[in-house]
KOLGULUM-246504 format. One record per residue: residue in three letters; x, y, z of N, C-alpha, C in turn. Coordinates in steps of 0.05 Angstrom, whole numbers. Layout:
residues N
+---------+--------+--------+--------+--------+--------+--------+--------+--------+--------+
: residuo :   n.c1 :   n.c2 :   n.c3 :  ca.c1 :  ca.c2 :  ca.c3 :   c.c1 :   c.c2 :   c.c3 :
+---------+--------+--------+--------+--------+--------+--------+--------+--------+--------+
:     ALA :      X :      Y :      Z :      X :      Y :      Z :      X :      Y :      Z :
...
+---------+--------+--------+--------+--------+--------+--------+--------+--------+--------+
This chain:
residues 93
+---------+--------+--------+--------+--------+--------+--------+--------+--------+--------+
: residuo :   n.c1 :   n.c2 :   n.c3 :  ca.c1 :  ca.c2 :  ca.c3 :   c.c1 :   c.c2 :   c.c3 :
+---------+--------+--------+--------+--------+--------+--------+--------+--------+--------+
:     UNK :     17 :    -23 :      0 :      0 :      0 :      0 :     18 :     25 :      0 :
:     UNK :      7 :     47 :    -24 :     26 :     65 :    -19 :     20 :     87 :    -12 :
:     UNK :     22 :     99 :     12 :     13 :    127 :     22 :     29 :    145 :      9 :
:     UNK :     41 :    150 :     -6 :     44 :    179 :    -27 :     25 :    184 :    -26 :
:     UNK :      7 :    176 :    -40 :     -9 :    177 :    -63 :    -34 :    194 :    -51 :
:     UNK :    -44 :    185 :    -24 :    -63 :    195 :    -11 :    -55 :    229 :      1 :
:     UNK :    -37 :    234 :     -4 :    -19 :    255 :     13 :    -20 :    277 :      1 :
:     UNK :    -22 :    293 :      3 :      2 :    323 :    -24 :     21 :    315 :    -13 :
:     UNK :     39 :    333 :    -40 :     66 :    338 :    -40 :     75 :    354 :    -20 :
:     UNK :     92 :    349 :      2 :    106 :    367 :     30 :    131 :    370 :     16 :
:     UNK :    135 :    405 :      5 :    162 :    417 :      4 :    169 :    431 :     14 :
:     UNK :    161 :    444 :     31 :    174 :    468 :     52 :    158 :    464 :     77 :
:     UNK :    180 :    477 :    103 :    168 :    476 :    131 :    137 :    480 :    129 :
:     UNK :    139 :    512 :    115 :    107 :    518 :    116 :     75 :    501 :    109 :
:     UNK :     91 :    480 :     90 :     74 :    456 :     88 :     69 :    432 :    105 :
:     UNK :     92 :    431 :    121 :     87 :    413 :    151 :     72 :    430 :    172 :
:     UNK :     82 :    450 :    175 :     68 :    462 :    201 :     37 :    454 :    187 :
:     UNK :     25 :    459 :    163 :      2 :    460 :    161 :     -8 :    430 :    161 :
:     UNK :      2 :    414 :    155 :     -9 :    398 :    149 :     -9 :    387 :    180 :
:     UNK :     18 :    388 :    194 :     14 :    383 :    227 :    -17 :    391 :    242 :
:     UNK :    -24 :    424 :    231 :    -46 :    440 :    237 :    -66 :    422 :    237 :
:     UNK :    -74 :    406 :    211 :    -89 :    403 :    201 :    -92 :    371 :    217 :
:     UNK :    -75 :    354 :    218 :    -84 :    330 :    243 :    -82 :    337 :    265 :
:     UNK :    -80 :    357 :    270 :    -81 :    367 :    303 :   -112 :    363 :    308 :
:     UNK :   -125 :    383 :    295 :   -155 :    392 :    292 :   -167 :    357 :    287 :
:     UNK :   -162 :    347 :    260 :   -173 :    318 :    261 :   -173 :    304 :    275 :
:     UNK :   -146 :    307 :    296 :   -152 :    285 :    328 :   -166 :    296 :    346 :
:     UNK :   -169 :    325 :    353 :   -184 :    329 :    365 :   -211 :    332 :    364 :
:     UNK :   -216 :    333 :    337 :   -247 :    316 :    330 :   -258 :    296 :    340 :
:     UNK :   -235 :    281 :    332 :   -244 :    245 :    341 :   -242 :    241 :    370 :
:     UNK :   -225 :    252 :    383 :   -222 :    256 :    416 :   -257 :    263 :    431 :
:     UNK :   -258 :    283 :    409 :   -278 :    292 :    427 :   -305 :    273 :    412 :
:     UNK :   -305 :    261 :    396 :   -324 :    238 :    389 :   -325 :    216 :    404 :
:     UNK :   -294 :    212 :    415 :   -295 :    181 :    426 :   -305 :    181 :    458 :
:     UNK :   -291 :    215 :    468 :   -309 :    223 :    496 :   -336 :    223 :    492 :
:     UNK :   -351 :    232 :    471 :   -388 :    239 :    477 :   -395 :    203 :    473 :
:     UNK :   -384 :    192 :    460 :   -399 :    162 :    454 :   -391 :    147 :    485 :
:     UNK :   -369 :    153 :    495 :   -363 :    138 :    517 :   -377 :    147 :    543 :
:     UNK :   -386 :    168 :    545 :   -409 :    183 :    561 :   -432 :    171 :    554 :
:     UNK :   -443 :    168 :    542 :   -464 :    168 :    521 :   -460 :    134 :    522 :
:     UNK :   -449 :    118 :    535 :   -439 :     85 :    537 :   -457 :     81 :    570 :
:     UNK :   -442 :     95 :    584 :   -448 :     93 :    620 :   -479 :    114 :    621 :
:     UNK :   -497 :    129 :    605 :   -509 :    147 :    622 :   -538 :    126 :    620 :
:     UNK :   -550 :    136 :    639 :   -579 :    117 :    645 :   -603 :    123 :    633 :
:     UNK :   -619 :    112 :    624 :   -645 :    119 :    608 :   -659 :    132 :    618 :
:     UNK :   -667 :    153 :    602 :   -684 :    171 :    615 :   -714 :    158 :    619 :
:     UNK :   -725 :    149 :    650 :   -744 :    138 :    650 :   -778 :    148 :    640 :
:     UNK :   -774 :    176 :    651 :   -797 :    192 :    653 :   -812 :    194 :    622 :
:     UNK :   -794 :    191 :    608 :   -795 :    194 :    577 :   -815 :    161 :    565 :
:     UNK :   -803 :    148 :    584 :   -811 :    111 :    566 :   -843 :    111 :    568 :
:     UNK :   -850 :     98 :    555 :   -880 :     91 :    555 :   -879 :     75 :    570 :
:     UNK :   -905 :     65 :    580 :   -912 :     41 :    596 :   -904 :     19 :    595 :
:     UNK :   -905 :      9 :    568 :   -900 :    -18 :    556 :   -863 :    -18 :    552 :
:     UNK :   -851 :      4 :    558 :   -824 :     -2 :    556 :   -823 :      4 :    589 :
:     UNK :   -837 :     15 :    603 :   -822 :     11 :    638 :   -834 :    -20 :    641 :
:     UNK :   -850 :    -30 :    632 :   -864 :    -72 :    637 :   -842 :    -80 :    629 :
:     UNK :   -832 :    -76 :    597 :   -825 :    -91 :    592 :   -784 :    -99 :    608 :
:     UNK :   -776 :    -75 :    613 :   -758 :    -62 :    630 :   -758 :    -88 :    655 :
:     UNK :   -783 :    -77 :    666 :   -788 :    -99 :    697 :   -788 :   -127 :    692 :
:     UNK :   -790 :   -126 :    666 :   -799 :   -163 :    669 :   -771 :   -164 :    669 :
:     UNK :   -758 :   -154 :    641 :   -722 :   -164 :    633 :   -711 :   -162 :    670 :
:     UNK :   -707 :   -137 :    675 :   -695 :   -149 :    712 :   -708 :   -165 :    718 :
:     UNK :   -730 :   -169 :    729 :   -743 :   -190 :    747 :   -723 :   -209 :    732 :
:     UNK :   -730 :   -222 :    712 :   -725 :   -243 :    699 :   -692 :   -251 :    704 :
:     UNK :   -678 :   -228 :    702 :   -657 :   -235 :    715 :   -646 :   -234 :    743 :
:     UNK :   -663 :   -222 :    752 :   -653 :   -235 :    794 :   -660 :   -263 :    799 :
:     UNK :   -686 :   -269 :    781 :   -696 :   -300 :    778 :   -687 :   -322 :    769 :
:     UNK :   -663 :   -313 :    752 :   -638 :   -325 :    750 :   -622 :   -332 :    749 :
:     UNK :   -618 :   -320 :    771 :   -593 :   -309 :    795 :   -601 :   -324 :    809 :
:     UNK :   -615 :   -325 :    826 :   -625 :   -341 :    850 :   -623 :   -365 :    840 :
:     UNK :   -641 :   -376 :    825 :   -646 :   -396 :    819 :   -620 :   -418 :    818 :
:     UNK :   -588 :   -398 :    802 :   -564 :   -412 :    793 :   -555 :   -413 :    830 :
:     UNK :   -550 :   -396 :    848 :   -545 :   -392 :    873 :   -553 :   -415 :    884 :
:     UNK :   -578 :   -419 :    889 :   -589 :   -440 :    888 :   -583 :   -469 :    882 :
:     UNK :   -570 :   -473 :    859 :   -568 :   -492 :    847 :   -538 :   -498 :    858 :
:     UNK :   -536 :   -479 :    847 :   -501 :   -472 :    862 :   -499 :   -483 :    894 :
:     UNK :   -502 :   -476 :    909 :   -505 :   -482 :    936 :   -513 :   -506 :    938 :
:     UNK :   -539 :   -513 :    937 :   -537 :   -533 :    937 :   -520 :   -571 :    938 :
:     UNK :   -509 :   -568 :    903 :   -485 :   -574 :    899 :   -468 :   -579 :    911 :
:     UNK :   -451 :   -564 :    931 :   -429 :   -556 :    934 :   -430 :   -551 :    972 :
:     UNK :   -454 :   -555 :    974 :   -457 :   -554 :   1010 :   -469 :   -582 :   1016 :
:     UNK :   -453 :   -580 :   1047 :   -468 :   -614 :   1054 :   -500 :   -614 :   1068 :
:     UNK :   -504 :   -583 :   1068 :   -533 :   -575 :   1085 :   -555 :   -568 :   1059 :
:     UNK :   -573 :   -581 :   1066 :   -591 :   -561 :   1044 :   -602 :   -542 :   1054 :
:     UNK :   -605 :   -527 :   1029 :   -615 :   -490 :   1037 :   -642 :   -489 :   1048 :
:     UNK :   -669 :   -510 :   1037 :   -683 :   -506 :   1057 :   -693 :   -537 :   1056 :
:     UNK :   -690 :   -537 :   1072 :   -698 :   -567 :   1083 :   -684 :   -593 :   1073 :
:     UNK :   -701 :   -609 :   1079 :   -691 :   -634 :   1062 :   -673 :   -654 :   1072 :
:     UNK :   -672 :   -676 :   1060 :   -645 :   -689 :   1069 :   -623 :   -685 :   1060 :
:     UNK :   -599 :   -694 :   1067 :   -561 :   -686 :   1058 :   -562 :   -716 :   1043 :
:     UNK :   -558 :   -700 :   1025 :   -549 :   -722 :    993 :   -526 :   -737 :   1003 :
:     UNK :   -504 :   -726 :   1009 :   -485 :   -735 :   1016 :   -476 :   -749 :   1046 :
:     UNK :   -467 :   -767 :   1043 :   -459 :   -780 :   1072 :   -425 :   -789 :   1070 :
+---------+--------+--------+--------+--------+--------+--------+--------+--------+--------+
């Protein structure tokens, strides 16, 4: 691949400083692109805004996942302890 080609011709200082000028400004474009998307990554949904059917549907997706969470904890524990979590007999002797 040959980057000449994409380039002008650089013959004098005055054409580096500019062209220096000129990716200075282009990184700091993208700098300041990759900060608003990365803000814009972590910030929280604005709730007040959602319709009904997206705060349900919101509740079910968590619920659904503390439910299994527990459920693997659960399973987990179980497993791996000589007591059961609630009741029962010990599998193990």
């Amino acid at each position: 691949m040959n980057l000449q080609t994409d380039r002008p011709a650089i013959k004098t200082l005055r054409d580096i400083r500019q062209q220096k000028l000129l990716l200075q400004e282009a990184i700091k474009q993208d700098d300041q692109t990759i900060k608003d998307l990365w803000k814009g990554l972590f910030r929280k949904p604005d709730l007040t805004a959602a319709t009904p059917s997206k705060r349900i549907q919101t509740f079910l997706s968590v619920g659904t996942g503390v439910v299994d969470s527990l459920i693997l904890g659960w399973k987990l524990y179980n497993k791996f302890s000589n007591t059961p979590l609630l009741g029962g007999r010990n599998k193990r002797k």
